[in-house]
C-alpha positions as CSV (number, residue, x, y, z in Angstrom):
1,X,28.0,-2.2,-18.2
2,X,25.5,0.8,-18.9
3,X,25.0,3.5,-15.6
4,X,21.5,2.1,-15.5
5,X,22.9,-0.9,-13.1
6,X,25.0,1.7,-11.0
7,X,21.7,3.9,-10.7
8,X,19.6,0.8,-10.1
9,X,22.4,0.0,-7.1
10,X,22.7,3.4,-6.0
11,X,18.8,3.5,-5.5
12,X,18.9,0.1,-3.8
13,X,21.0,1.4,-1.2
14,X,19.2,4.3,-0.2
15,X,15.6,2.0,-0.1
16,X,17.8,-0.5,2.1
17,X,19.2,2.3,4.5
């Protein structure tokens, strides 16, 4: 598993909050 999923995730939270 590469950071680009945890970044992807990370962003996904903050556009859902």
């Amino acid at each position: 598993m590469t950071d680009n999923l945890l970044m992807r995730f990370k962003k996904a939270l903050i556009y859902y909050s």
